[in-house]
N, CA, C and O of each residue as an XYZ file, in Angstrom:
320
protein
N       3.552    -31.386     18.986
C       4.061    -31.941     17.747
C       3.875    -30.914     16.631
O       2.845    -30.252     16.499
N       4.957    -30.827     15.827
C       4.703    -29.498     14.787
C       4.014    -29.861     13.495
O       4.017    -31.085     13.365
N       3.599    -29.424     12.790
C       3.477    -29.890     11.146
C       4.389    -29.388     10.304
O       4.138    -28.355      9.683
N       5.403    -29.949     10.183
C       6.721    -29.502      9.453
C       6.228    -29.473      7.858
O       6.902    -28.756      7.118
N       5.251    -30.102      7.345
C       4.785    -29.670      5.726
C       3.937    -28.026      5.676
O       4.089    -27.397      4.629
N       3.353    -27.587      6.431
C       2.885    -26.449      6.403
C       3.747    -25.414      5.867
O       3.236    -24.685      5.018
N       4.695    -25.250      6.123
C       5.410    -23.975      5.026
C       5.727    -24.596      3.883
O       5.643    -23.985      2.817
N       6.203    -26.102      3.951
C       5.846    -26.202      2.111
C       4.701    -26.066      1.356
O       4.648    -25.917      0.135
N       4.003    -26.111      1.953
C       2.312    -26.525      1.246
C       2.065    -24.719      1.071
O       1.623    -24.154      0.071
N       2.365    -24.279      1.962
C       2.203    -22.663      1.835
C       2.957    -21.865      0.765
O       2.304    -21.179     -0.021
N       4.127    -21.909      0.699
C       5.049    -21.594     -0.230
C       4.247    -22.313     -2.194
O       4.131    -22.007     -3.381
N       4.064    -22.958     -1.578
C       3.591    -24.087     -3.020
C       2.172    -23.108     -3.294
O       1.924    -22.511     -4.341
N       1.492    -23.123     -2.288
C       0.231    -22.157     -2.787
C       0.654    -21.235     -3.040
O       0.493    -21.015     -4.241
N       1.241    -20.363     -2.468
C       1.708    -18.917     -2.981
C       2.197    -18.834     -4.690
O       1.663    -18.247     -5.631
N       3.249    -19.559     -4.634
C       3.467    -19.940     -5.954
C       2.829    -20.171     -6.689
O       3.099    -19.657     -7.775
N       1.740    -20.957     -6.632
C       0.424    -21.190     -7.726
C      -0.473    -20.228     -7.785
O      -1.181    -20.150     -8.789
N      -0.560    -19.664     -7.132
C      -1.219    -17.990     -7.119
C      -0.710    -17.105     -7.692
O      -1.213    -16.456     -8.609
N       0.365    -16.972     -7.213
C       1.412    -15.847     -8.102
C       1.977    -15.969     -9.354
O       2.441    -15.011     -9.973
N       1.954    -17.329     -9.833
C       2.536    -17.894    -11.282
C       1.180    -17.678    -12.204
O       1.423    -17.478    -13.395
N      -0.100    -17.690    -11.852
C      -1.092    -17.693    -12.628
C      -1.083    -16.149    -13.619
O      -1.475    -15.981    -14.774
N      -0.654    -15.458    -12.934
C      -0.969    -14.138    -13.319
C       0.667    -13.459    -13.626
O       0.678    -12.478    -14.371
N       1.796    -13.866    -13.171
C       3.078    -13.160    -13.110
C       3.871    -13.431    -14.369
O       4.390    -12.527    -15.024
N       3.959    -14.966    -14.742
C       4.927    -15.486    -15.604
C       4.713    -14.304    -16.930
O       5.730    -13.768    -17.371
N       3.523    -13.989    -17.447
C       3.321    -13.786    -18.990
C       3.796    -11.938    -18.859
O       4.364    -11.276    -19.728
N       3.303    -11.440    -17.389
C       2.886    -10.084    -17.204
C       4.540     -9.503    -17.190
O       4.764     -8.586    -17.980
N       5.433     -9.879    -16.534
C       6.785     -9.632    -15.793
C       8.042     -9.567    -16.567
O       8.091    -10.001    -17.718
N       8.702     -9.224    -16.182
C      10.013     -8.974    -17.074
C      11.125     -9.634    -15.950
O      12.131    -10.242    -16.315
N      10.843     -9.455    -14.838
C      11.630    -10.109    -13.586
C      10.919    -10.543    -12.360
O      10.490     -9.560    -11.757
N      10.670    -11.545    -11.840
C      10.228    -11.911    -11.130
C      11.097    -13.157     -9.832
O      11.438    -14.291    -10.168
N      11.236    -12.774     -8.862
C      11.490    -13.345     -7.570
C      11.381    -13.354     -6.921
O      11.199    -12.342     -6.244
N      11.392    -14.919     -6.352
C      10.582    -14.973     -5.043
C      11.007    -15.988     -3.249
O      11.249    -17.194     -3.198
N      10.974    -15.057     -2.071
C      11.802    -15.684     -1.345
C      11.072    -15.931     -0.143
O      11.382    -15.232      0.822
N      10.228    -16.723     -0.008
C       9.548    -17.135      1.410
C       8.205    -16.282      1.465
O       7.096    -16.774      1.673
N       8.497    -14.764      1.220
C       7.171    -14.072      1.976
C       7.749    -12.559      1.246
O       7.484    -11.463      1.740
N       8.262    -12.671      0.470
C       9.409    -11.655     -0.299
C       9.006    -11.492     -2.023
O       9.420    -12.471     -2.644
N       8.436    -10.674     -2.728
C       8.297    -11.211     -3.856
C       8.482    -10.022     -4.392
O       7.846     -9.075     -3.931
N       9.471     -9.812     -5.574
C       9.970     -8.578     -5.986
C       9.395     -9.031     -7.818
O       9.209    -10.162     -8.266
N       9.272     -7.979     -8.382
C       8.421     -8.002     -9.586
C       8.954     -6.510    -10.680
O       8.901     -5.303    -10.444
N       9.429     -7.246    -11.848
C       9.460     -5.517    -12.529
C       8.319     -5.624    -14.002
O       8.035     -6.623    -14.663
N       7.966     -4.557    -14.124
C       6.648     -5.058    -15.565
C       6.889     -3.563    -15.807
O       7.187     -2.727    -14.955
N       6.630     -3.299    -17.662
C       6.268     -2.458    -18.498
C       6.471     -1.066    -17.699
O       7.473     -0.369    -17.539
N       4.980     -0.913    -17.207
C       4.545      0.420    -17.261
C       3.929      0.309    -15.153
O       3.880     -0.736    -14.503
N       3.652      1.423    -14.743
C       2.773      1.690    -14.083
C       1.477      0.875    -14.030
O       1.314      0.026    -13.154
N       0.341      1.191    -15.181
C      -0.651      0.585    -15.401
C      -0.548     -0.641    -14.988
O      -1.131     -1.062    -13.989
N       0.346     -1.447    -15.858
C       0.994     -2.957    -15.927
C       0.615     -3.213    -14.028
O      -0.351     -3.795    -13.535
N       1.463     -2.718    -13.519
C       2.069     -3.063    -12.074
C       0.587     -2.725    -10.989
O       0.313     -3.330     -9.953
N      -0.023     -1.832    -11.485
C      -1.336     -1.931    -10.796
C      -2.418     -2.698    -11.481
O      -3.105     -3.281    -10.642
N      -2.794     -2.896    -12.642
C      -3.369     -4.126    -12.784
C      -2.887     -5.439    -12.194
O      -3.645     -6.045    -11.436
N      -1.726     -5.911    -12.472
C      -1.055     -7.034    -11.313
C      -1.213     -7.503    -10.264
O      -1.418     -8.667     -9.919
N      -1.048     -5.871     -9.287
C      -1.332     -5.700     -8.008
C      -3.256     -6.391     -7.936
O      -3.566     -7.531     -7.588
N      -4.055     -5.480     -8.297
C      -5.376     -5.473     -8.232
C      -5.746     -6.896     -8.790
O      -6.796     -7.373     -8.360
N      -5.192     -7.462     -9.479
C      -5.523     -8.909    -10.043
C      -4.774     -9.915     -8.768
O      -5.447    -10.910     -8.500
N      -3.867     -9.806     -8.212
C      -3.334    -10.657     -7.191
C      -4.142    -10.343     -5.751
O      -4.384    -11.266     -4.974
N      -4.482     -9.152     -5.506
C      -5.667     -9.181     -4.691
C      -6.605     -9.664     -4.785
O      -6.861    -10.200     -3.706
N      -7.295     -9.810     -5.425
C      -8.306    -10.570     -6.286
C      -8.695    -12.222     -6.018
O      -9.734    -12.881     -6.029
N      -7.478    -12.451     -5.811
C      -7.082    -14.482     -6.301
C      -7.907    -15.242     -4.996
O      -8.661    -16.208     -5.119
N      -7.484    -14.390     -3.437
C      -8.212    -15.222     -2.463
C      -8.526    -14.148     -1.544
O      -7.719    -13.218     -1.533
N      -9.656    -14.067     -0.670
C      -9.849    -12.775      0.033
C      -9.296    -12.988      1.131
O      -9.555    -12.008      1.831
N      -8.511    -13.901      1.850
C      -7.789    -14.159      2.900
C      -6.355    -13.515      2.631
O      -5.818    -12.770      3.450
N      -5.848    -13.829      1.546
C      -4.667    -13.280      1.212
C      -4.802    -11.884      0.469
O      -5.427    -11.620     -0.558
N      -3.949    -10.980      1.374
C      -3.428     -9.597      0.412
C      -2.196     -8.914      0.487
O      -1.604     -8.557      1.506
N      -1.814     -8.742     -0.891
C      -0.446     -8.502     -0.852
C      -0.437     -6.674     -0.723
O      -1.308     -5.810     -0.820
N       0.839     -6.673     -0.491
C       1.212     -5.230     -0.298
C       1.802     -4.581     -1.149
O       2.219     -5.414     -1.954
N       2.111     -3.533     -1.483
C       3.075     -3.177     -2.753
C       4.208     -2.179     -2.281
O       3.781     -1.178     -1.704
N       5.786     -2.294     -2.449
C       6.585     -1.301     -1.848
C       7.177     -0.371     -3.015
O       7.820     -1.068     -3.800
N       7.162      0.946     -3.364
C       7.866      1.358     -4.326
C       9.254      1.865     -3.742
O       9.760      1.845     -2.620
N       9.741      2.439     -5.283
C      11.564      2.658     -4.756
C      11.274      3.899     -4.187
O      10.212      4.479     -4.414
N      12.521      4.536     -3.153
C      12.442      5.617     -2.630
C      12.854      6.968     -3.053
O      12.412      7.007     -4.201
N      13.361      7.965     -2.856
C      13.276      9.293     -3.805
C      14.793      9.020     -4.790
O      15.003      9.741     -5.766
N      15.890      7.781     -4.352
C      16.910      8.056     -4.797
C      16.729      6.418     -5.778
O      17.749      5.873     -6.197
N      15.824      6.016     -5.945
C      15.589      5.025     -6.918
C      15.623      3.653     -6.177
O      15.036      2.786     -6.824
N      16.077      3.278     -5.158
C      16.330      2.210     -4.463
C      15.527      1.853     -3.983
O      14.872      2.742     -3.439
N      14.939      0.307     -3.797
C      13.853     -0.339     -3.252
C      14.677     -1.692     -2.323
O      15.477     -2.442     -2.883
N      14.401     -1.785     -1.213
C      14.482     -2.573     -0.141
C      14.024     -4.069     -0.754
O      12.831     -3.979     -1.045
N      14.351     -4.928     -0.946
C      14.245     -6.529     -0.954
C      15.612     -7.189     -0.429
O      16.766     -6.921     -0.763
N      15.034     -8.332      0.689
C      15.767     -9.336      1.350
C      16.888     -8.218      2.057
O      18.093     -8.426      1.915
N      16.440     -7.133      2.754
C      16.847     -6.447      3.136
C      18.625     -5.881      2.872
O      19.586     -5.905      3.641
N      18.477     -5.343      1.274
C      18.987     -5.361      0.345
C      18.331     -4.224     -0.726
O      17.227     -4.368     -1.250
N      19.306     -2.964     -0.970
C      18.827     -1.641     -1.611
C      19.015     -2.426     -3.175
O      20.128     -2.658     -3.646
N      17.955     -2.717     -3.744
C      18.166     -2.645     -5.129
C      17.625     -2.031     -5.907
O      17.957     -2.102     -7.090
C-alpha cells in the first residue's frame, strides 16, 4: 500500500524551508518538485543564501549549479 500524501507533505516542507529565507533575499525565485532556481543581488547575496539554507535541517542539503562559460544554466532541463 503506498502513502500517496508523502510527496505532498514533502514538497510543503521544502517550501517552508525555502520561503523562510528566499522571499525577502531574491529577485526570482522558482520552484519545481526537487528543482529550485534562484537569482539575488550579488555573489555574497547567493552564498549567504546557500550557507543559510544549509543550515535549516542537517538531513537536508542543497546543492548549488552555476551558469557555464557561455552564460547558460541548465533548469528543468532547459538552458536558461
Amino acid at each position: 500500500m503506498r502513502n500517496h500524501i508523502a510527496p505532498i507533505l514533502a514538497i510543503a516542507f521544502m517550501y517552508s524551508l525555502e520561503s523562510r529565507a528566499l522571499f525577502c533575499n531574491s529577485k526570482v525565485y522558482m520552484r519545481y518538485i526537487d528543482d529550485t532556481f534562484i537569482v539575488v543581488d550579488s555573489e555574497e547575496a547567493l552564498q549567504s543564501l546557500f550557507d543559510h539554507l544549509n543550515s535549516q535541517n542537517e538531513n537536508i542539503k542543497f546543492t548549488m549549479e552555476r551558469s557555464n562559460d557561455q552564460g547558460w544554466l541548465a533548469f528543468l532541463n532547459t538552458e536558461v
